[in-house]
MARVOPA-423209 format. One record per residue: residue number from 1; residue in one letter; chain; x, y, z of N, C-alpha, C, O in turn. Coordinates in Angstrom, 1 decimal, padded with zeros to 4 digits. Example, Ala and Ser with C-alpha at 12.3 -4.5 7.8 and 13.67 -1.06 7.14 Angstrom:
2
 num residuo cadena   n_c1   n_c2   n_c3  ca_c1  ca_c2  ca_c3   c_c1   c_c2   c_c3   o_c1   o_c2   o_c3
   1       A      A  013.2 -005.7  007.8  012.3 -004.5  007.8  013.2 -003.3  007.8  014.2 -003.3  008.5
   2       S      A  012.8 -002.2  007.1  013.7 -001.1  007.1  012.9  000.0  007.9  013.4  001.1  008.0
//
This chain:
92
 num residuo cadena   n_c1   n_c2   n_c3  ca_c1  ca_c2  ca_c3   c_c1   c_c2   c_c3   o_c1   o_c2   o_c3
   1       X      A -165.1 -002.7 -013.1 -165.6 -001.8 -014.1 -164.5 -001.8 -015.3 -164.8 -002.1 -016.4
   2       X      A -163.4 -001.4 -014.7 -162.0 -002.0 -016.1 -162.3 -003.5 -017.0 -162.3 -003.7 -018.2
   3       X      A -162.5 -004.2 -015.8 -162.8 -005.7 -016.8 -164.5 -005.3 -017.9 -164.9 -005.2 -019.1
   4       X      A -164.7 -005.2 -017.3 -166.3 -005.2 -018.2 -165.9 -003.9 -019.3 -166.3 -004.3 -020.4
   5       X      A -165.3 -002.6 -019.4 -164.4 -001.8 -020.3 -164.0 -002.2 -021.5 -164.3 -001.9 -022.6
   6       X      A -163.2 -003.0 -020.9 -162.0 -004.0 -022.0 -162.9 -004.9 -022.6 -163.1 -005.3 -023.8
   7       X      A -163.4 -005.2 -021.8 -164.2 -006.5 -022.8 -165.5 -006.4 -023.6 -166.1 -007.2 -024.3
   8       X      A -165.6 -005.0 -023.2 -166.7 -003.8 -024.2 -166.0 -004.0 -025.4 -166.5 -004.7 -026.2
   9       X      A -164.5 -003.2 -025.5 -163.7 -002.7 -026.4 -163.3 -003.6 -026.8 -163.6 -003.6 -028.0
  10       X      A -162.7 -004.4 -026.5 -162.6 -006.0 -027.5 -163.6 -006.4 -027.9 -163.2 -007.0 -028.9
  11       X      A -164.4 -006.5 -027.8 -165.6 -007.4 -028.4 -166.1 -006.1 -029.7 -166.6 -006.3 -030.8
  12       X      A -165.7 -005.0 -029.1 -166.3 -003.7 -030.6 -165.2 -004.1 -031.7 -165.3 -004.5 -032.9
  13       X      A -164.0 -003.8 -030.8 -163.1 -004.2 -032.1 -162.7 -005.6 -032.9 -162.0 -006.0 -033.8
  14       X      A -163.6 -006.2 -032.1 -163.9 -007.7 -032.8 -164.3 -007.7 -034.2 -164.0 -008.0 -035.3
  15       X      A -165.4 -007.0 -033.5 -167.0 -006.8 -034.6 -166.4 -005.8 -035.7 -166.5 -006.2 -036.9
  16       X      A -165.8 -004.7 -035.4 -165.3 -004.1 -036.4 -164.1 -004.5 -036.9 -163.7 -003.9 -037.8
  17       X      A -163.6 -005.3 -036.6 -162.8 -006.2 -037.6 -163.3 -007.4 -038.5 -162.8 -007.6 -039.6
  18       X      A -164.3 -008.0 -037.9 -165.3 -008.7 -038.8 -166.0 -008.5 -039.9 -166.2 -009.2 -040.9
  19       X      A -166.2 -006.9 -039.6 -167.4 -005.8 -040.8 -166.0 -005.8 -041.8 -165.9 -006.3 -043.0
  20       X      A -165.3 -005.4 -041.4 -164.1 -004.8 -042.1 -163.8 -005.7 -043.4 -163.9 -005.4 -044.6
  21       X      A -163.4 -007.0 -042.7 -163.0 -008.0 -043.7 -164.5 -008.3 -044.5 -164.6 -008.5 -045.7
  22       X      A -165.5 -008.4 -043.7 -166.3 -008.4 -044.9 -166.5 -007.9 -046.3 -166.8 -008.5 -047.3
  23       X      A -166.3 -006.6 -045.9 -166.6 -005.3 -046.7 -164.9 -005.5 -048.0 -164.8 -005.4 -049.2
  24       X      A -164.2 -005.7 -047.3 -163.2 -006.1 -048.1 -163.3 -007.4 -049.5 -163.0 -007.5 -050.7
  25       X      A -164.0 -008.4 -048.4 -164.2 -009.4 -049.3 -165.4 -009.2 -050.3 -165.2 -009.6 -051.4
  26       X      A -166.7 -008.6 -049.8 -167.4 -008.0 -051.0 -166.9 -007.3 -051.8 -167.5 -007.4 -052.9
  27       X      A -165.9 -006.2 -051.6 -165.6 -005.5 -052.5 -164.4 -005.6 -053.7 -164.0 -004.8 -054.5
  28       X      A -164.0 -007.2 -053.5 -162.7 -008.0 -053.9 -163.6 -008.6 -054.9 -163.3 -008.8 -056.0
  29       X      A -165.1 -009.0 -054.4 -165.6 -009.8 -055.8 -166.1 -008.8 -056.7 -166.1 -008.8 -057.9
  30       X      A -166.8 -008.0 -056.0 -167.2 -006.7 -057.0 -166.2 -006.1 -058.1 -166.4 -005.7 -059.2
  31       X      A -165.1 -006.2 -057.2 -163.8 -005.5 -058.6 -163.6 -006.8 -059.7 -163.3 -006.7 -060.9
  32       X      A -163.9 -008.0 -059.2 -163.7 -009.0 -059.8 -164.4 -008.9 -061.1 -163.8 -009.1 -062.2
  33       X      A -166.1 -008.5 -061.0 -166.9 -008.9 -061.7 -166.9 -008.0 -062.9 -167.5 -008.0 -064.0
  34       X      A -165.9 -006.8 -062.2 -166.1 -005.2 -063.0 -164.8 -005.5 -063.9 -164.9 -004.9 -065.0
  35       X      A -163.8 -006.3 -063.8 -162.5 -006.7 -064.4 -163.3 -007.6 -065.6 -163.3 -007.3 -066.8
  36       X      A -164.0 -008.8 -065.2 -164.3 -010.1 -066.0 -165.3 -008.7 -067.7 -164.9 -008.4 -068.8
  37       X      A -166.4 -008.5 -066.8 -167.0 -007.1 -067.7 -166.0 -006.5 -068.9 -166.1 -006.6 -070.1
  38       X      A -165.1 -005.7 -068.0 -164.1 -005.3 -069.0 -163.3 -006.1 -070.1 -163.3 -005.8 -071.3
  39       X      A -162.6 -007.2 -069.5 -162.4 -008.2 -070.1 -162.7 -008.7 -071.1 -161.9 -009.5 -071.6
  40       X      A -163.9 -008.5 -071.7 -164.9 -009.2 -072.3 -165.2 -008.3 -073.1 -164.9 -008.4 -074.3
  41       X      A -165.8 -006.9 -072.4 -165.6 -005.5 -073.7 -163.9 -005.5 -074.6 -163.8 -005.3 -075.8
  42       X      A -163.3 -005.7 -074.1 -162.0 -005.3 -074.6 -162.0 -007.0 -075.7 -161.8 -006.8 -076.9
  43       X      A -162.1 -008.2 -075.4 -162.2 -008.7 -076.2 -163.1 -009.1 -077.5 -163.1 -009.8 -078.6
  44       X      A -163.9 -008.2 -076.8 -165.1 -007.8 -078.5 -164.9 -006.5 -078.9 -165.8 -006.1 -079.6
  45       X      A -164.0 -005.9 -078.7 -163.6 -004.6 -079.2 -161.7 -005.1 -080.3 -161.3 -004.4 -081.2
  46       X      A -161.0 -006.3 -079.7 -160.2 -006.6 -080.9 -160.5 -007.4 -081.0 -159.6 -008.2 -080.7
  47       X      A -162.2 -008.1 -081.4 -162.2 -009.0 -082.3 -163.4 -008.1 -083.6 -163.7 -008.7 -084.7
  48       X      A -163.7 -007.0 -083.4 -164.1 -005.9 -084.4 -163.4 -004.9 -085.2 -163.7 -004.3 -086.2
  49       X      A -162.0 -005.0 -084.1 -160.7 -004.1 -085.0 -160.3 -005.1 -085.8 -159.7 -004.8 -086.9
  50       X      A -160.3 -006.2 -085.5 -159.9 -007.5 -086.6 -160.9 -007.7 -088.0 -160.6 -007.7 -089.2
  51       X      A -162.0 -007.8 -087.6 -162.8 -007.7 -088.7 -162.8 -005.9 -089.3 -163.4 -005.9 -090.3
  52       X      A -162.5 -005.2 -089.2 -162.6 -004.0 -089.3 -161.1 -003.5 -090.0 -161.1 -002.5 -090.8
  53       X      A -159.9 -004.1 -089.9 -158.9 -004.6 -090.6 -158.9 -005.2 -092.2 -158.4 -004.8 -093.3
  54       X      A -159.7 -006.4 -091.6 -160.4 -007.3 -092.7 -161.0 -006.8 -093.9 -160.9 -007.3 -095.0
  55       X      A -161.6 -005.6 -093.6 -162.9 -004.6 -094.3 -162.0 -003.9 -095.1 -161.9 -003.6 -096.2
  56       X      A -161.3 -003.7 -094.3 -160.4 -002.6 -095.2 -159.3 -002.6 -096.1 -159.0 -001.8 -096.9
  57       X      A -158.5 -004.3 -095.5 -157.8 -004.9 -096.5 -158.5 -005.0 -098.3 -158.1 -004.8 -099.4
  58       X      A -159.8 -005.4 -097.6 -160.6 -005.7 -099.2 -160.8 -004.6 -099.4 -160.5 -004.3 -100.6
  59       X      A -161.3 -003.5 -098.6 -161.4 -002.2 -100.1 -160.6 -001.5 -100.7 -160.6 -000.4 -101.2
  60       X      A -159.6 -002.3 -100.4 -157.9 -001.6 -100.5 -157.5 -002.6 -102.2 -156.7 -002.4 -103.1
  61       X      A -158.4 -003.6 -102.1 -157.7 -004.5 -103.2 -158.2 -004.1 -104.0 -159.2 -003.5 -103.7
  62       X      A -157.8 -004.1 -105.4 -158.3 -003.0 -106.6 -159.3 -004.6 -107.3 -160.2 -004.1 -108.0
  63       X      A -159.4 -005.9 -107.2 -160.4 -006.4 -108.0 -161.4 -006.7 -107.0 -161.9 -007.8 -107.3
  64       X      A -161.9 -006.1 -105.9 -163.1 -005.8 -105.3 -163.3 -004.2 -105.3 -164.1 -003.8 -104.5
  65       X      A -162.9 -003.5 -105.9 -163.1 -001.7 -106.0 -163.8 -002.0 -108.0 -164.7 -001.5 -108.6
  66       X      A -162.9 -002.9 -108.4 -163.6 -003.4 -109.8 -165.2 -004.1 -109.5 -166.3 -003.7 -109.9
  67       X      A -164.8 -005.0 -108.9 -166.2 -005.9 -109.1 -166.9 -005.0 -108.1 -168.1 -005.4 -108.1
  68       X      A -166.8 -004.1 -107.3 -167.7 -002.9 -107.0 -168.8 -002.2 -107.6 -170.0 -002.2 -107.6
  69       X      A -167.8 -001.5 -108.4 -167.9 -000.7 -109.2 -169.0 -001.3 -110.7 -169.8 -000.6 -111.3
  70       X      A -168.8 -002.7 -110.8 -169.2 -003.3 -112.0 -170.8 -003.8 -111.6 -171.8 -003.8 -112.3
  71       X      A -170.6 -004.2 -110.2 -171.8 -004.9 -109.8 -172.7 -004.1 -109.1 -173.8 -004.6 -109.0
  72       X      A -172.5 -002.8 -108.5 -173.2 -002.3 -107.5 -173.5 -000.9 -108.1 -174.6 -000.5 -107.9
  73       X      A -172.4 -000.1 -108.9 -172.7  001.2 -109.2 -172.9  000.7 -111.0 -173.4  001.5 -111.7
  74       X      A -172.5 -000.1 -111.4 -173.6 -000.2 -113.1 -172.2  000.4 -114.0 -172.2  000.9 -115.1
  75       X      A -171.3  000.2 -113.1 -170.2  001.1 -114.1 -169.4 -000.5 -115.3 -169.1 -001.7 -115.2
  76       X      A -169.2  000.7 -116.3 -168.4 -000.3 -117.5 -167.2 -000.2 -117.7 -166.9  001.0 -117.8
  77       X      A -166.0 -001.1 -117.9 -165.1 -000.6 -118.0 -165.1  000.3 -119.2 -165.9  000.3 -120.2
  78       X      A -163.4  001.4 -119.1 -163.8  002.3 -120.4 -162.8  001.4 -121.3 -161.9  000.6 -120.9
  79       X      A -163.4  001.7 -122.9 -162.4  001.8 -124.1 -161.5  002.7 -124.8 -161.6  003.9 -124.9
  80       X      A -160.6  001.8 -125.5 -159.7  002.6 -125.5 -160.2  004.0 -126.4 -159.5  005.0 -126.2
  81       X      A -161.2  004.0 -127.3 -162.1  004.9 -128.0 -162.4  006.4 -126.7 -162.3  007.6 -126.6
  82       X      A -162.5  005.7 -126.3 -163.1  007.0 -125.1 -162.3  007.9 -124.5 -162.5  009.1 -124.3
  83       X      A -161.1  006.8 -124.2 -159.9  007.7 -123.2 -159.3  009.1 -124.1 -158.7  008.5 -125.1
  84       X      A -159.2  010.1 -124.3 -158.7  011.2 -124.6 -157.4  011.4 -124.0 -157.1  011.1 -122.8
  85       X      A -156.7  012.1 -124.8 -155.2  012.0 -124.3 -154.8  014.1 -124.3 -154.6  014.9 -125.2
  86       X      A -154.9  014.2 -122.9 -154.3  015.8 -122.8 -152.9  015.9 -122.7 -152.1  015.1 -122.2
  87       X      A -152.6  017.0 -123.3 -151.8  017.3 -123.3 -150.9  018.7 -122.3 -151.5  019.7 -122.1
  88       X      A -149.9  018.7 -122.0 -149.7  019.7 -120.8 -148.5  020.1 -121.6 -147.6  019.5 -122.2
  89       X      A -148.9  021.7 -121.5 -147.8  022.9 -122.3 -147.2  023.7 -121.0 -147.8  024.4 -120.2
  90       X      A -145.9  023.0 -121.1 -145.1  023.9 -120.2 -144.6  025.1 -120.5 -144.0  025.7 -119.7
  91       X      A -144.8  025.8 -122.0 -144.1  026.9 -122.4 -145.1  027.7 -122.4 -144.8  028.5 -123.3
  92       X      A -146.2  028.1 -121.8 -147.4  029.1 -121.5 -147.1  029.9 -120.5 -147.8  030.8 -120.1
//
């Protein structure tokens, strides 16, 4: 009855060492696939801060805030006729 026991218990903890490493190895490719995913978000996320850099370099440059301004909002540059010159009284 000992022999047939042991060789119950061996053979369970066979099996449950078998499940084990399975469950291991499925869950080694699962993290795999959840890594590759990320991976891939994160590299289309700085390749949008790059273009998004890009975006901002140009509206930072003053002869696209010009040709803006000229082409999209109808605006003219001013003359010197127009500009008014104020004056600031510090003695008030």
């Amino acid at each position: 009855m000992k022999r047939s026991t042991f060789a119950a218990l061996f053979a369970i903890s066979n099996l449950a060492m078998v499940l084990l490493h399975i469950h291991k190895h499925s869950r080694n490719i699962e993290l795999s696939f959840t890594k590759q995913k990320i991976e891939a978000q994160r590299a289309a996320l700085v390749k949008q801060k790059q273009e998004l850099t890009h975006q901002l370099q140009a509206l930072h440059n003053l002869r696209e805030v010009k040709q803006f301004a000229l082409n999209e909002l109808s605006l003219k540059p001013a003359k010197i006729s127009q500009v008014k010159k104020i004056t600031h009284d510090t003695t008030v």
